[in-house]
C-alpha positions in Angstrom: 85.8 -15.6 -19.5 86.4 -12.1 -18.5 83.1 -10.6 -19.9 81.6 -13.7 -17.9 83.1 -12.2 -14.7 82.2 -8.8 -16.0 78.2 -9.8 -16.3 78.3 -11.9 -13.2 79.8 -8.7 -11.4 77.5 -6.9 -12.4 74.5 -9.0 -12.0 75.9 -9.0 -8.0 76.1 -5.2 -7.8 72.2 -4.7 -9.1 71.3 -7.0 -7.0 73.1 -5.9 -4.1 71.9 -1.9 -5.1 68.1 -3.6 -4.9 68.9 -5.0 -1.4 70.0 -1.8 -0.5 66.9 0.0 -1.8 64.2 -2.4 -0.8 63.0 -1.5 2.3 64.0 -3.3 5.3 61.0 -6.1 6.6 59.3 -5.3 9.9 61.3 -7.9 12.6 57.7 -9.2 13.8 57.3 -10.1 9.7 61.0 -11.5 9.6 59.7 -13.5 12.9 56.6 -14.9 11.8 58.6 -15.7 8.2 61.2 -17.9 10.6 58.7 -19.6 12.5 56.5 -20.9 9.6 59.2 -21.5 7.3 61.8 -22.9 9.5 59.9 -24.2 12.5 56.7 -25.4 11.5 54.4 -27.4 13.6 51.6 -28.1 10.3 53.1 -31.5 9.3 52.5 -32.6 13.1 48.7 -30.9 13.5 48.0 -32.3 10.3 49.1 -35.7 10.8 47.0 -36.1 14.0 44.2 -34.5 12.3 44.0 -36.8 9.6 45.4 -39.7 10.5 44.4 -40.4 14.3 41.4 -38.2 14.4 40.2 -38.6 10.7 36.8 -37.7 8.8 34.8 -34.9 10.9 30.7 -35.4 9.5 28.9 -32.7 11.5 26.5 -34.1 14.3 29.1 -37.1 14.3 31.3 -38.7 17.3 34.8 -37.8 15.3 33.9 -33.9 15.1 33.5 -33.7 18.9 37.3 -35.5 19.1 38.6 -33.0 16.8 37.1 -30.3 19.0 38.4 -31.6 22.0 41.9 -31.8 20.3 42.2 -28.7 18.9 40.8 -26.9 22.5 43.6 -28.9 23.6 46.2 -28.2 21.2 45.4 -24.0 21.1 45.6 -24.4 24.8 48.6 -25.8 25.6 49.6 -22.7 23.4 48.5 -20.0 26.0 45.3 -19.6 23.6 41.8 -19.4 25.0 39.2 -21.9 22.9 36.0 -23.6 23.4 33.0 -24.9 21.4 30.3 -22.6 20.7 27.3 -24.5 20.3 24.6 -23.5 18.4 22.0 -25.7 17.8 21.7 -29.8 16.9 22.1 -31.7 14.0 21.3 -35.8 12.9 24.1 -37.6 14.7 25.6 -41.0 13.4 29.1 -43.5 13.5 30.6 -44.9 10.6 31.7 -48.5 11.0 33.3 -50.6 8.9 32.0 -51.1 5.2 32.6 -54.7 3.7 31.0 -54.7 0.4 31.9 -57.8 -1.9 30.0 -59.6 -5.0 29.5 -63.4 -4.0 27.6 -64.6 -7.5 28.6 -65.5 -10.1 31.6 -64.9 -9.0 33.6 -63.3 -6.1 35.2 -59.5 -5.8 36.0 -58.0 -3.0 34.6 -54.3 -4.1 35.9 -51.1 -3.5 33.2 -48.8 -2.1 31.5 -47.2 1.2 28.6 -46.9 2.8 27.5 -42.8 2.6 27.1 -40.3 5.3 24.2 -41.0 7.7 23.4 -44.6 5.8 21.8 -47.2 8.1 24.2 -50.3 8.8 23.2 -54.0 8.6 24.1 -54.2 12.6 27.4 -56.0 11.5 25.4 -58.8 9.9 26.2 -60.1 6.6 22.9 -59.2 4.0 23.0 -61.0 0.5 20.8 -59.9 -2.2 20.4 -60.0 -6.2 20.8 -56.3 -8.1 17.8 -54.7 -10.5 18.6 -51.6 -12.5 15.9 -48.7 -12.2 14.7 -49.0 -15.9 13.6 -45.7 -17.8 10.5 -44.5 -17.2 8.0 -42.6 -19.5 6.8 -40.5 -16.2 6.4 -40.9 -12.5 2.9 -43.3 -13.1 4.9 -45.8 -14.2 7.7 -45.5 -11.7 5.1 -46.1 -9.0 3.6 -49.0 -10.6 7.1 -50.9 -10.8 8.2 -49.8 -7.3 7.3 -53.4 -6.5 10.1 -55.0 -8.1 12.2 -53.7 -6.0 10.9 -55.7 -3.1 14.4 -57.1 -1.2 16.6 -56.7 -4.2 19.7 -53.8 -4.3 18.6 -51.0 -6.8 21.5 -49.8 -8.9 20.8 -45.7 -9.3 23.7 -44.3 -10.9 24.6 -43.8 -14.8 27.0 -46.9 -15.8 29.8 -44.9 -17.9 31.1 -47.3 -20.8 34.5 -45.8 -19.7 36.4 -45.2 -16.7 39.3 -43.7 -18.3 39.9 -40.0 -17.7 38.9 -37.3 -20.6 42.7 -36.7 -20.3 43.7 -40.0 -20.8 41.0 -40.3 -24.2 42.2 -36.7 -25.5 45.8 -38.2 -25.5 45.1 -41.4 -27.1 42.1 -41.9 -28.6 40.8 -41.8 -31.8 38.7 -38.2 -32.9 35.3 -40.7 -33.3 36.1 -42.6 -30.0 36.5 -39.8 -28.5 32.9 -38.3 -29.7 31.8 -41.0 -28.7 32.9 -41.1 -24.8 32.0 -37.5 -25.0 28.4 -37.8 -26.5 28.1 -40.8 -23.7 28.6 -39.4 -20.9 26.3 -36.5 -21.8 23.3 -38.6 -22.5 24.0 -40.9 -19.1 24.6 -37.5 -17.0 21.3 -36.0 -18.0 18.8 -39.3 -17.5 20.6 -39.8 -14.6 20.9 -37.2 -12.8 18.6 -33.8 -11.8 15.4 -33.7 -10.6 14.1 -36.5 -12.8 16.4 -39.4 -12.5 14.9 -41.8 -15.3 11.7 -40.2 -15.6 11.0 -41.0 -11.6 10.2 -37.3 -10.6 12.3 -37.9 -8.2 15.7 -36.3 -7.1 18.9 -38.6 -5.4 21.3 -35.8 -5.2 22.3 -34.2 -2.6 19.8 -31.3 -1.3 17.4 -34.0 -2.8 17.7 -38.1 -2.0 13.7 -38.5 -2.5 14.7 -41.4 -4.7 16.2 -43.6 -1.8 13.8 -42.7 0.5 10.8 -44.0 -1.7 13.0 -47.6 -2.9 13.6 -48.0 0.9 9.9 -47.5 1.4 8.6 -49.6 -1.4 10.8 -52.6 0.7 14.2 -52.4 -1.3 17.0 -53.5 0.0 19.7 -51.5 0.2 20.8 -48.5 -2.8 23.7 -49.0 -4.7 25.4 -45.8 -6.6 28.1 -44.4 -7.9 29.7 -40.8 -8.4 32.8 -41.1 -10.2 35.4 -38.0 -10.3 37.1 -38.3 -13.6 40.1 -39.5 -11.8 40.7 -43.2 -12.4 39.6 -45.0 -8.9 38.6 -42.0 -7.2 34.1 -41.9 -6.3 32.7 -38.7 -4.1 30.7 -39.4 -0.9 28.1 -37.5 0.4 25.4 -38.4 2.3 21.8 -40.7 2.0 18.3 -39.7 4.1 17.4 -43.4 4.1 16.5 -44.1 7.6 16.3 -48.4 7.7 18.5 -50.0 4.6 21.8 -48.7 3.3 23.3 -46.7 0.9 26.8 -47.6 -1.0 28.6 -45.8 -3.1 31.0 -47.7 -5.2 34.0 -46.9 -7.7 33.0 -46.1 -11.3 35.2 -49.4 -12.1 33.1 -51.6 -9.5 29.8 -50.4 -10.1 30.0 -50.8 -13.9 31.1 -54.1 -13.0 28.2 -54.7 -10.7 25.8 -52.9 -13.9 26.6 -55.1 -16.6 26.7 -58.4 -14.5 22.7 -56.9 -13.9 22.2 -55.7 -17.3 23.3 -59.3 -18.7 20.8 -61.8 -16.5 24.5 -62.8 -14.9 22.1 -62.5 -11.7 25.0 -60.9 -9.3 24.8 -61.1 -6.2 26.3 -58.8 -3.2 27.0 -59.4 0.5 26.8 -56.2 2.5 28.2 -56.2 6.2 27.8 -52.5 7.3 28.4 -51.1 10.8 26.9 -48.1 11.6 24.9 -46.2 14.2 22.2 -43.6 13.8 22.4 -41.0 16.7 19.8 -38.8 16.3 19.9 -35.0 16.9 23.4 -34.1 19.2 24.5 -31.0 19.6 26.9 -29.4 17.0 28.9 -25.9 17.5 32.0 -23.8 16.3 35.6 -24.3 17.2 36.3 -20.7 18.5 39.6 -19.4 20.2 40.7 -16.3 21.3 43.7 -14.2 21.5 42.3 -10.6 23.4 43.0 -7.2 21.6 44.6 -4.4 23.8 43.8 -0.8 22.5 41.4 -2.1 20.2 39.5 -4.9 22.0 36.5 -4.5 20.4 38.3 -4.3 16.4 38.1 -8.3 15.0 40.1 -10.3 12.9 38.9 -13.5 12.1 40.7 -16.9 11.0 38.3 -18.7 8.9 38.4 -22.0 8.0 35.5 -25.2 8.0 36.1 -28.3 10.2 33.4 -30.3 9.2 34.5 -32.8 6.2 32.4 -35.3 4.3 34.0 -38.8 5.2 34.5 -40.5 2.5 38.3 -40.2 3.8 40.5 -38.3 6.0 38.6 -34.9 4.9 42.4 -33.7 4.2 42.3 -31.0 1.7 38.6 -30.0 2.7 39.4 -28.8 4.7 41.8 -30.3 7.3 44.7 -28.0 5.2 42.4 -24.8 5.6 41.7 -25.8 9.4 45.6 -26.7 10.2 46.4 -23.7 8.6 44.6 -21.5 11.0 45.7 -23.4 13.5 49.5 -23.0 12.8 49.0 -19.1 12.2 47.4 -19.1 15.4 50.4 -20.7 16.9 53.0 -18.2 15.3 50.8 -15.5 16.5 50.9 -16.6 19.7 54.3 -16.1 20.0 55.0 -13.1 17.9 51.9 -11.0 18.8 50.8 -12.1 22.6 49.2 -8.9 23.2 47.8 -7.4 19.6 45.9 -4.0 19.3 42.5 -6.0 17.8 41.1 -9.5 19.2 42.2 -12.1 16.8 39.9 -15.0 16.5 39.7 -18.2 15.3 36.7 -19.8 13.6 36.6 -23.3 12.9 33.3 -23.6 11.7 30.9 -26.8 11.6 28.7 -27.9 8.8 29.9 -25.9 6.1 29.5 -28.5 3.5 25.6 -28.7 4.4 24.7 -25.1 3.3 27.5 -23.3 5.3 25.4 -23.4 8.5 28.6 -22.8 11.3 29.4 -19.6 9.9 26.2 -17.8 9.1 25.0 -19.1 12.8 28.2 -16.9 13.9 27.6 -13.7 11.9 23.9 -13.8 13.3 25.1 -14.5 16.9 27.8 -12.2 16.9 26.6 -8.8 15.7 29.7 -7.5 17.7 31.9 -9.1 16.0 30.8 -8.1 12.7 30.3 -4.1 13.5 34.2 -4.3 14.4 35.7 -6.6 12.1 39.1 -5.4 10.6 39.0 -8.4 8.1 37.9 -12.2 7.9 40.6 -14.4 6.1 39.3 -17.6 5.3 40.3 -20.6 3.4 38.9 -23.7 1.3 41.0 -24.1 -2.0 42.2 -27.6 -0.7 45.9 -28.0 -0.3 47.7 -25.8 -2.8 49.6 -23.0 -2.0 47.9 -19.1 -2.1 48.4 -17.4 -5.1 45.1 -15.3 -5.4 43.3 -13.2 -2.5 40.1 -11.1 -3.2 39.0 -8.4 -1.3 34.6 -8.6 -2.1 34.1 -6.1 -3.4 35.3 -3.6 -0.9 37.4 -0.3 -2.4 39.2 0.3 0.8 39.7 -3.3 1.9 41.3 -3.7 -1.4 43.3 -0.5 -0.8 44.3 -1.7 2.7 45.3 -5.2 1.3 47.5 -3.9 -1.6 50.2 -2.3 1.3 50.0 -5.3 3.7 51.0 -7.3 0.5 53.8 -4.8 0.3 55.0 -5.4 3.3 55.9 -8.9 3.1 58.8 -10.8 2.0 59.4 -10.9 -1.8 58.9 -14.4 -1.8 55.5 -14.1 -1.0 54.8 -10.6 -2.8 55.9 -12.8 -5.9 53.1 -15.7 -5.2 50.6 -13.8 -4.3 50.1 -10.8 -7.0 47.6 -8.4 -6.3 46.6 -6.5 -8.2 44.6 -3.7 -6.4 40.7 -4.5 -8.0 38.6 -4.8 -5.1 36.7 -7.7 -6.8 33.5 -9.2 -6.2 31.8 -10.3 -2.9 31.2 -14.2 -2.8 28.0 -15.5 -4.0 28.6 -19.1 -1.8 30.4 -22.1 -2.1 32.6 -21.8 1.2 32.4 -19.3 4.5 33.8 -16.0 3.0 30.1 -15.5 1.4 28.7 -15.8 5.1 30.4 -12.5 6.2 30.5 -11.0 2.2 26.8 -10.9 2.1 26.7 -8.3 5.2 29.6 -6.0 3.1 32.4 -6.7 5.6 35.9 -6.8 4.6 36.5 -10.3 3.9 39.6 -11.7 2.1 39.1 -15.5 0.2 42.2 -17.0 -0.9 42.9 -19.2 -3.8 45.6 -21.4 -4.9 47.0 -24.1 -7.0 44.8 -26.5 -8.0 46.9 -29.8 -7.3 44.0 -31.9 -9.2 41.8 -30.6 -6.1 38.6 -30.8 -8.3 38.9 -34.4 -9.3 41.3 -36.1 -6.8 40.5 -35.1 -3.0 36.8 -32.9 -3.3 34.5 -35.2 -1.3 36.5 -38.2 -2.6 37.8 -41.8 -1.1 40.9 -40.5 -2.1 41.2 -37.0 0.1 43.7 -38.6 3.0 47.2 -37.1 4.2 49.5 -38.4 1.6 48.1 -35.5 -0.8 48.7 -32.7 1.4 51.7 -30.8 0.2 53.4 -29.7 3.4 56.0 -27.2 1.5 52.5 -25.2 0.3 50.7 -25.9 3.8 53.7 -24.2 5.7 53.6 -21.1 3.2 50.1 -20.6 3.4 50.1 -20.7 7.4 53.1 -18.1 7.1 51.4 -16.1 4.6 48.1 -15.6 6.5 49.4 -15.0 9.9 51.4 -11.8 8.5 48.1 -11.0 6.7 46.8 -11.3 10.6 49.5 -9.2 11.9 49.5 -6.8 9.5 45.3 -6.2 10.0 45.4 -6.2 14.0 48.6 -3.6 14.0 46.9 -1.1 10.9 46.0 1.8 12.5 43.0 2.5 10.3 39.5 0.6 10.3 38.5 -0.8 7.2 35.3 1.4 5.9 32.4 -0.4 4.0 31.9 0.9 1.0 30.9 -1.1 -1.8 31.5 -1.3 -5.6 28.4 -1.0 -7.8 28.1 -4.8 -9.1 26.1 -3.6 -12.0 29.1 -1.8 -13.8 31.7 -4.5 -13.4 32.6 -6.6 -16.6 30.5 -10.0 -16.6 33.5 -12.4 -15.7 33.3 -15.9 -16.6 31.2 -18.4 -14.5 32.5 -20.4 -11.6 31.2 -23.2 -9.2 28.3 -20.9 -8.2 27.2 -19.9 -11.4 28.0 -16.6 -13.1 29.0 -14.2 -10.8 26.3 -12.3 -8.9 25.7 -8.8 -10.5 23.8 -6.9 -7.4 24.6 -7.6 -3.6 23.9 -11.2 -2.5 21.4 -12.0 0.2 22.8 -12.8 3.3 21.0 -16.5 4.4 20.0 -17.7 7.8 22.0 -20.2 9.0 19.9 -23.4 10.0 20.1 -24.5 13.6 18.5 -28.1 13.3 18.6 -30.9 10.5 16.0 -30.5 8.3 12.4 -32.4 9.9 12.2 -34.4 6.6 15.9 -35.8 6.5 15.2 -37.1 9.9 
């Protein structure tokens, strides 16, 4: 027992001589620190957001609520805000979706009409299934398009399984398992791609010729599925059919609906669909304001997407990233009423349809981007920071590696850095939009929380899987990296690192990673004339 004392005495006097030593946090850090930690207003925001508010589709009637909210929210803070409009984009209302097999016998089924999909004007429409055969090439496609004449065309691969690859790893057999595996191979590549069954035709998204030509050869309605690997979870995105609908149903329903099809069972489904096409409306970015000092015309930026597909609540992408921002803005607020730089917040619209808010921005505010300290933006879904890259910037890196420092050790623990001023981004969320034009922007990562197959355009992403412990760190954390950019007294410099001599790293979302300077894109201002 008394070397026990001993150690523990010991242990207490390290630590204490480490106190001593480690040097004493900035009160405006220790501040922000108390006010995100111990007086948080995310679980409130975010609760409004996603449950009152709910799914924000660009060009639709629930992003303009948002806005208003959020100009609302920011200022009852003392923060200036508005919508910054650039441009229009197809407008339409999601109603209610009742979606149930009447023959042979009746399900209720679990499913949704997709983004932009015509209703049935809150009628009930009953029709019989066909499967789009395989084709030898597009010839034949076009001479069966007839048969599809008012019947629901099934369009999506029918999975023998709807058990997760986890779930068959853990308990199957090894020649059940090559089996699933080899299964879902051969369905994924007649069934998807540029050639769905031979058709020549595309129904992804960026694509959705497919629908278009069954709606015009007198189908009626298109009936699909895009499971997640995550047992009762489908993605939504969005149809370019103008007259019948589009569902999307879970993996479990739909192979329901397949085989009942496959088998001359004749099914039979009643659709009763309300929604309401808009046309073009104008669409904008959710921009507020807190005005620099000494350095008015010096620019850090907030960055986070508003828009959500809405297949749910749009809750970890990216109502987390958007509350977030919000919340830092908040603690900044209070902590920092008058900083050196103007600290800005961009909320930005249509980022899931080619990352159109933010490119608009960067175009409209060349301003902005000659005097930006640093662009922080997230879009990792709900899990707490524990990467940050600096894209391929030297000094940005540098500058990011004693801000990091000066946190609490909490944080410095979390969020390792390790000084490599990485690569710019190539796409996939708002950070490439300023990366391309060799600015110092900062994308943060974080823990996965089954993001990929749970909440990423899913039926699933809704409030109960935001994880309010990590949503209150991540607020904290990026309003001290906010703090810590307005109050540096140096500017950021641009150089770049030569992409060419960097390592290959392994391949992400956006294929492998870019080896010279991406392009910066336009940003488009309209919908597309043939999606219209």
């Amino acid at each position: 027992m008394r070397r026990s004392l001993v150690l523990l005495a010991l242990l207490a006097s390290a630590a204490s001589v480490r106190a001593q030593n480690a040097p004493a946090l900035d009160p405006a850090i220790q501040r922000i620190w108390t006010l995100g930690m111990d007086s948080s207003h995310a679980p409130r925001l975010a609760q409004v957001l996603l449950d009152s508010i709910g799914p924000r589709l660009i060009g639709g009637p629930d992003m303009d609520s948002a806005h208003r909210w959020a100009i609302g929210v920011l200022g009852g803070w003392g923060i200036e805000a508005k919508t910054e409009n650039f441009g229009t984009w197809r407008g339409w209302r999601r109603g209610h979706s009742h979606i149930d097999l009447v023959a042979p016998r009746v399900r209720t089924l679990e499913g949704t009409m997709l983004g932009y999909s015509p209703g049935t004007k809150r009628k009930n429409k009953v029709a019989e299934t066909v499967i789009l055969p395989l084709f030898k090439d597009s010839t034949e496609f076009v001479q069966w398009l007839p048969a599809v004449k008012g019947k629901l065309v099934l369009v999506s691969a029918p999975f023998s399984s709807c058990r997760t690859t986890d779930d068959w790893r853990r308990n199957g057999t090894p020649a059940s398992i090559a089996r699933d595996s080899a299964d879902r191979v051969a369905k994924q590549r007649e069934w998807s791609g540029r050639n769905v069954r031979g058709t020549g035709l595309s129904l992804a998204l960026g694509g959705g010729e497919l629908a278009v030509r069954l709606e015009q050869a007198g189908a009626a309605g298109v009936i699909s599925s895009r499971s997640t690997n995550s047992t009762g979870t489908f993605a939504v995105f969005e149809t370019y059919t103008t007259k019948v609908p589009t569902v999307g149903l879970s993996c479990e329903d739909y192979g329901l609906v397949f085989r009942l099809t496959e088998n001359n069972q004749h099914p039979r489904i009643r659709l009763n669909l309300d929604a309401e096409l808009l046309g073009e409306r104008p669409v904008g970015n959710l921009i507020g304001r807190i005005p620099g000092t000494t350095r008015p015309d010096e620019y850090v930026v907030l960055s986070a997407h508003f828009d959500a597909w809405d297949g749910a609540s749009g809750a970890t992408d990216n109502g987390t990233g958007s509350v977030m921002m919000l919340e830092a803005m908040r603690i900044l607020k209070q902590v920092l009423p008058n900083p050196q730089r103007t600290i800005l917040l961009g909320l930005w619209n249509g980022e899931e349809v080619g990352l159109v808010g933010s490119r608009v921005f960067t175009e409209d505010h060349p301003e902005v981007m000659k005097g930006l300290q640093a662009v922080f933006n997230q879009d990792g879904g709900t899990g707490r920071v524990t990467r940050i890259g600096a894209a391929g910037l030297p000094n940005a890196a540098k500058h990011l590696s004693e801000w990091i420092k000066k946190m609490p050790a909490p944080l410095q623990q979390q969020v390792p850095f390790d000084g490599s001023p990485g690569r710019p981004s190539a796409g996939g969320s708002d950070d490439a939009s300023f990366s391309c034009h060799g600015v110092p922007t900062f994308g943060m990562g974080g823990a996965s929380w089954d993001y990929g197959t749970l909440t990423w355009h899913t039926n699933r992403d809704t409030f109960d899987k935001v994880v309010m412990d990590d949503l209150k760190s991540n607020a904290t954390f990026v309003a001290m990296l906010a703090y810590l950019a307005s109050e540096d007294p140096a500017f950021i410099t641009r150089e770049r690192v030569d992409l060419s001599t960097l390592p290959a790293g392994p391949p992400g979302r956006m294929g492998p990673p870019p080896t010279t300077w991406p392009a910066c894109v336009p940003g488009a201002r309209t919908t597309n004339p043939r999606l219209r």
